[in-house]
Structure formats: structure tokens, C-alpha cells
C-alpha positions in Angstrom: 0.0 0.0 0.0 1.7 3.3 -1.1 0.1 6.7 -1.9 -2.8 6.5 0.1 -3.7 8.5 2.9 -7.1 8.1 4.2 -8.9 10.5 5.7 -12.3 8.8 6.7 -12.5 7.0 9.6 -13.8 3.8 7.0 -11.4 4.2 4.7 -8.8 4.0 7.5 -10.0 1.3 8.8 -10.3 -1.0 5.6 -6.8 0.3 4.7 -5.2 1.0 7.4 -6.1 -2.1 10.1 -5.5 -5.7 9.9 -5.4 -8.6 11.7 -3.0 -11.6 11.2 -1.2 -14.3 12.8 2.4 -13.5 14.2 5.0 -14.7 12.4 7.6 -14.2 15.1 7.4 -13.4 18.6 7.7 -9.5 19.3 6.5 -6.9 21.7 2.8 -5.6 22.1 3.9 -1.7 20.7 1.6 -0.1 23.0 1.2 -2.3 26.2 5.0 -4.0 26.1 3.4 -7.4 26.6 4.9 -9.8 24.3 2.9 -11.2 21.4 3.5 -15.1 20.9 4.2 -16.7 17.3 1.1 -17.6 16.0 -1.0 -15.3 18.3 -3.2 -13.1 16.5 -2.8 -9.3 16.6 -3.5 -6.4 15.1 -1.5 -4.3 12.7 -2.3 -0.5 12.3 -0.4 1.0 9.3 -0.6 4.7 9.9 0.6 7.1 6.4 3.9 9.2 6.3 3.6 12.5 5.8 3.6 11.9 2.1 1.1 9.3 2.1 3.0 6.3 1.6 2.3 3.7 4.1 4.9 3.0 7.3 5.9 0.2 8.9 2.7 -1.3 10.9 2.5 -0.7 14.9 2.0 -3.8 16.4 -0.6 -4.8 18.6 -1.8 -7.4 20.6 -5.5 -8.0 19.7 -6.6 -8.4 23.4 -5.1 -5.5 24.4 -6.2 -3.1 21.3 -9.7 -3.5 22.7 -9.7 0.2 24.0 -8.2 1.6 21.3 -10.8 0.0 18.9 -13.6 1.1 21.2 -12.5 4.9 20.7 -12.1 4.6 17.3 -15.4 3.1 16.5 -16.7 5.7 19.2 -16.4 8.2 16.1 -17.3 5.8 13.4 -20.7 3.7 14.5 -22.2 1.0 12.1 -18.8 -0.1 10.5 -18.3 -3.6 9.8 -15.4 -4.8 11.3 -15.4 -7.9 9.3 -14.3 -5.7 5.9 -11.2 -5.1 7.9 -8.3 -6.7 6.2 -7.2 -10.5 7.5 -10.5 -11.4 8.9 -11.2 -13.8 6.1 -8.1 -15.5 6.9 -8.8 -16.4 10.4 -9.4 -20.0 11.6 -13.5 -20.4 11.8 -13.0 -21.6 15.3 -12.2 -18.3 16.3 -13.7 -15.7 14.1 -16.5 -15.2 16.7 -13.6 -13.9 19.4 -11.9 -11.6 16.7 -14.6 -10.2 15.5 -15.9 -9.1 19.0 -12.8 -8.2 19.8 -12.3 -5.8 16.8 -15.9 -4.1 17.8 -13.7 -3.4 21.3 -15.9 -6.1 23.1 -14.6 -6.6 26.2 -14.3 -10.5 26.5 
């Protein structure tokens, strides 16, 4: 993703979130709790100053639960399953990710 810069809540949310599986272990970016390989997070990819995209902030996806609360705060009715990597996650827990995108506590 380069040259984009959104500047609608939904477009930054369909371009700018995802969720995946880690592919290493690493460091929650906002909490400092480590994130286990294979545990899924959430990446937000926020635009230089120029528009192309930076690397992604990393996120546990328990712990983003606030942040995505406050976010959809200013952005009601948007479905969180258009955000990129949902359709890639394992059927058996879809149900979790997708409450915990909405900033469902649980």
C-alpha cells in the first residue's frame, strides 16, 4: 500500500487495520506485553507524511480492545469484518476476533 492516505474513519479502517497471525514473537507496541508466534494481533499501518504507508504498529489484539472502542466511538455502524485479515482467520475463532475488533470486552 503506497500513496494513500485516508482520511475517513472507514477508509482508514479498511486500509489502514489488519489482523493476522504473528510470524515471530515481538512486543505488544503499545502495552510491552509480548505477542506469541502464532498469536493473532492487530496491525495498524498509519501514512507518512507523504502518504505512503509506514511500517505497521503492532498490537496485541486483546489489548487493542480500547483503542478500537474509541475509534469506532467516532465511526458507528462499521463492519469490522471488511477489515483486512478477517477472512483469513481460523472459523474456530472468528467469533472472538470479530468481538474483539468491535472493542468487546471479553
Amino acid at each position: 500500500n503506497t500513496g494513500f492516505y485516508p482520511v475517513h474513519l472507514g477508509c482508514f479502517a479498511r486500509r489502514s487495520l489488519a489482523v493476522d497471525y504473528a510470524t515471530r514473537e515481538a512486543e505488544c507496541q503499545v502495552s510491552g506485553v509480548k505477542i506469541a508466534k502464532g498469536e493473532l494481533r492487530l496491525l495498524v499501518v498509519v501514512p507518512k507524511y507523504f502518504g505512503e504507508a509506514d511500517a505497521p504498529v503492532r498490537l496485541r489484539l486483546h489489548g487493542a480492545r480500547a483503542f478500537l472502542r474509541a475509534l469506532w466511538s467516532e465511526h458507528k455502524g462499521f463492519d469490522v469484518s471488511a477489515i483486512q485479515g478477517v477472512d483469513h482467520v481460523a472459523e474456530a475463532q472468528r467469533a472472538w476476533v470479530l468481538a474483539a475488533l468491535r472493542g468487546e470486552e471479553g
